[in-house]
C-alpha positions in Angstrom: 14.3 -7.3 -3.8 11.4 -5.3 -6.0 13.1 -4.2 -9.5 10.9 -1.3 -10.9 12.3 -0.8 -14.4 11.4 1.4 -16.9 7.9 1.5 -15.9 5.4 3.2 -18.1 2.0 3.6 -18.0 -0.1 5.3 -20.7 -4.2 5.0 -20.3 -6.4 4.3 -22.8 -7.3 7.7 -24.5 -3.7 9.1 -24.0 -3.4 10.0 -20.7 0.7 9.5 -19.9 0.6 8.1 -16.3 4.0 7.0 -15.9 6.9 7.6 -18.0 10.2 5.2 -17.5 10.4 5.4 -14.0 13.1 2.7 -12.8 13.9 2.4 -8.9 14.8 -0.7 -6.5 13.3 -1.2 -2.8 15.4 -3.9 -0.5 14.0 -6.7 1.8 12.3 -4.7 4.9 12.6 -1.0 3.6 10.3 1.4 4.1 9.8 3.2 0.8 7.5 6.6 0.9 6.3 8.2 -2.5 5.3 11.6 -2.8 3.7 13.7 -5.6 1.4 16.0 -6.2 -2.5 14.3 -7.0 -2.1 13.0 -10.4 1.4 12.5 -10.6 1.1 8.9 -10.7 1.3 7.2 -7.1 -1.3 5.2 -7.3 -1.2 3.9 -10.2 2.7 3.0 -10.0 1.6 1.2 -7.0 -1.3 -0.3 -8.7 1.1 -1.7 -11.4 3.3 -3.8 -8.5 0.3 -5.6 -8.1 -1.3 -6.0 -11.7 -4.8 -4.1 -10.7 -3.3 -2.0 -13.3 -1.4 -3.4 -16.3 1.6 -1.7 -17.2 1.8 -0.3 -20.6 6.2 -1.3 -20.7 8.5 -2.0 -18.2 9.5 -4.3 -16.5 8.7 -5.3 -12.0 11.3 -7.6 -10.8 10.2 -9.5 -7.8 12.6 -11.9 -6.2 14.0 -12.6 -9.8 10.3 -13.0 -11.0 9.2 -10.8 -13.7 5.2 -9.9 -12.5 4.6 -7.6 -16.1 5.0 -11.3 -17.7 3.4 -13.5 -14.9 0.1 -15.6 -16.2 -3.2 -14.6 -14.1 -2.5 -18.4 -12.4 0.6 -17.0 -11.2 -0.6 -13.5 -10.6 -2.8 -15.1 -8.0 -0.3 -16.7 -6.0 2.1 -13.5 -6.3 -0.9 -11.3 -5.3 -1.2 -13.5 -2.2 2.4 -11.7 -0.8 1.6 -8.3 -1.9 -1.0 -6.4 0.8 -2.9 -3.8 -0.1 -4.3 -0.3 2.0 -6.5 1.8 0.2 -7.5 5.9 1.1 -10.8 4.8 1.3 -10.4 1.7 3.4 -12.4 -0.2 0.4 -14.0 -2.2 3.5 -17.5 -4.4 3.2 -19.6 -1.9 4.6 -22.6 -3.7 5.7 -20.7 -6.7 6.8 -18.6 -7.8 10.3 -15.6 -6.7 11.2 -14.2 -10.0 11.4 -15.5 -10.9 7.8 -13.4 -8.2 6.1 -10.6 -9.4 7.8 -11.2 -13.1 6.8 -11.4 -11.8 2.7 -7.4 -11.4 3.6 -7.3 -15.2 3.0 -9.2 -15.6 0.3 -6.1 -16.2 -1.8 -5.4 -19.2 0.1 -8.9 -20.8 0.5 -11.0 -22.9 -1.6 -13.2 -20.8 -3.5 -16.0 -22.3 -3.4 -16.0 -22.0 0.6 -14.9 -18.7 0.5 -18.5 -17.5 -1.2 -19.9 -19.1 1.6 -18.0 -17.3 4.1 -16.5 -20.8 5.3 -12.5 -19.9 6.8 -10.8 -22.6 9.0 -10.9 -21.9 12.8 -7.0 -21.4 12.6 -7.9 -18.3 10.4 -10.3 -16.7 12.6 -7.9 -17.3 15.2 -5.5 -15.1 13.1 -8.3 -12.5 12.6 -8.4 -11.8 15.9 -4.7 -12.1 16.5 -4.4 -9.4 14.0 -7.1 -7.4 15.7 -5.5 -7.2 18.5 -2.2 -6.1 17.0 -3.9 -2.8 15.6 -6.2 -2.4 18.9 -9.5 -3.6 17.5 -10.2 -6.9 18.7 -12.9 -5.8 20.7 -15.0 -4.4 17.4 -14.8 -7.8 15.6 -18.2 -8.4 15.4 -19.8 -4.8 14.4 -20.8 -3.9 10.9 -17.5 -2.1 9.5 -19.9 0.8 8.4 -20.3 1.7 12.2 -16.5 2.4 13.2 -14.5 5.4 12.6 -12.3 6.5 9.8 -9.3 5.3 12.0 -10.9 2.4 12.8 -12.0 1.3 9.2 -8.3 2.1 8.5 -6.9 -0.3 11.1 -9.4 -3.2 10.1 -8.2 -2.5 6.5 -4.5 -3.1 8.0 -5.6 -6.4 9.7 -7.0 -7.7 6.5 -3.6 -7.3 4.3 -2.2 -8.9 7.3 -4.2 -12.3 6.9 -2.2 -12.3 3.8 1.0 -12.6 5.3 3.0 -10.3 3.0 5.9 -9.6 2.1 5.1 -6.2 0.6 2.7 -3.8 1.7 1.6 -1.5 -0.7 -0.4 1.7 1.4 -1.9 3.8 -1.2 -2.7 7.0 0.6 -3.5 5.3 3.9 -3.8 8.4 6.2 -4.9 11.3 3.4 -8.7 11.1 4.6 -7.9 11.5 8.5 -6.5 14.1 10.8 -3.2 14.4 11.6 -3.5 12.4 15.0 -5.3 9.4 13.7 -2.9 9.9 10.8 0.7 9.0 13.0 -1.2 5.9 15.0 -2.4 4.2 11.3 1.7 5.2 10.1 3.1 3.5 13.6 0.9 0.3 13.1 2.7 0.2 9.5 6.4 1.0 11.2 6.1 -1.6 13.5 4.5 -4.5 10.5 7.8 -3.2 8.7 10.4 -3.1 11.9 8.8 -6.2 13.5 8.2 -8.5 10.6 10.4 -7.0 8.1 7.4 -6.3 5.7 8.7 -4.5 2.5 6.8 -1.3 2.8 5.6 0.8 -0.5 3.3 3.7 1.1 2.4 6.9 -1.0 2.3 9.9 1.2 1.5 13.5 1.0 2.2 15.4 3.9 6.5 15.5 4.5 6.6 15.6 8.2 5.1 11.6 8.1 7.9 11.1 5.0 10.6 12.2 7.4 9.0 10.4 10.7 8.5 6.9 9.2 10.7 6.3 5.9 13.6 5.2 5.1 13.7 6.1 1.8 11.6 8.3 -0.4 11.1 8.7 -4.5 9.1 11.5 -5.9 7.3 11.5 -8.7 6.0 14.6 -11.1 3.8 14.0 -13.9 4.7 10.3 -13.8 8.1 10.5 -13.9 11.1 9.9 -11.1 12.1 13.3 -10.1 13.9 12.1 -6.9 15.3 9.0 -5.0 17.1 9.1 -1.6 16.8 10.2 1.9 14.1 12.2 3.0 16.8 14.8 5.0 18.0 15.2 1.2 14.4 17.1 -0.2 15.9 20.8 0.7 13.6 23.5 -1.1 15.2 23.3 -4.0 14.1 19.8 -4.3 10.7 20.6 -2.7 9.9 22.9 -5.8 11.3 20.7 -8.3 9.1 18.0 -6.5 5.7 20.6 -6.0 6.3 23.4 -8.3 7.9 26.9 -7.6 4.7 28.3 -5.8 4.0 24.9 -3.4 4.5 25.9 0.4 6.8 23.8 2.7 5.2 22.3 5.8 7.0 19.8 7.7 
């Protein structure tokens, strides 16, 4: 189980990102969080992993507290948590294949990993997990040539070489279209359904909240406004969520 309690995050020079939010996600859930832009997503999801520190609170992790773990222990905890960025934070000028490998670089010797040196078993895994999100037969282009879909699905691949038992999906699908945006959401259903991933994926557009969650919270101005199912966001909710003059869609 992942204990968020009383999480709050304030940046240096004032900026309140998250004010005592408190929530709990079970073994295998699906979790979707929606907000408006700024209301504190990514950085609450940024704090389950430690890129950023927490200013209070407390993230329970199997009975492990991760706001008090050393940065030893931050590295083999960071091992378990996957991460998918907007942006697909990919290698640009480099394979396919490679980016997928850096998934393992928590479990490598370091001084091989510089030198791009992985194990044949873990190529063998590269391409296993290539094939799982359709892409196998890219491996070897520069990442910089595919698609945003694409780029998206190699991203998924990589926090797969991790073998995690959270995902965190920080925006995943807000820079494609709507199409490629349900295929990158059914790779992460099936991850969640098939391996029982934890999933922690911040989302914008409802229809995808309803299609793929289990569970939603909502945030506004960094602070829990909601926690349940999605069928329980009426409009009510929606404008407490978006403001009075936000417009429904899906």
């Amino acid at each position: 189980m992942l204990e968020i309690k009383n999480l709050t995050k304030v940046y240096e020079g004032g900026t309140q990102a998250l004010t005592d939010v408190s929530f709990s996600v079970e073994p295998g859930e699906f979790l979707a969080i929606i907000g408006l832009s700024g209301s504190g997503k990514s950085t609450l999801l940024r704090c389950i992993n430690r890129l950023v520190e927490p200013t209070s609170g407390q993230i329970i992790w199997n009975g492990q507290d991760i706001t008090a773990a050393s940065q030893d222990e931050m590295l083999r905890i960071r091992r378990k948590i996957g991460m998918i960025f907007q942006h697909f934070n990919l290698v640009s000028r480099s394979k396919v294949i490679t980016n997928v490998l850096a998934g393992r670089l928590g479990y490598v010797n370091p001084a091989m990993s510089l030198l791009n040196r992985f194990p044949k078993s873990d190529h063998e895994m590269a391409i296993r997990q290539l094939e799982r999100v359709s892409i196998a037969d890219q491996a070897y282009k520069r990442a910089d040539e595919l698609s945003g879909g694409q780029q998206q699905r190699v991203g998924i691949a990589r926090a797969m070489m991790q073998e995690p038992d959270i995902i965190l999906a920080d925006e995943p699908v807000a820079s494609l279209d709507p199409v490629l945006a349900h295929s990158i959401m059914q790779y992460l259903e099936t991850i969640n359904r098939e391996d029982g991933v934890m999933v922690l994926c911040s989302l914008h557009f409802l229809d995808l909240v309803h299609r793929y969650a289990d569970r939603a919270i909502a945030l506004n101005k960094g602070r829990l406004m909601f926690d349940g199912s999605p069928e329980e966001i009426d409009d009510e909710k929606f404008k407490e969520i978006y403001g009075k003059e936000a417009e429904r869609i899906g």
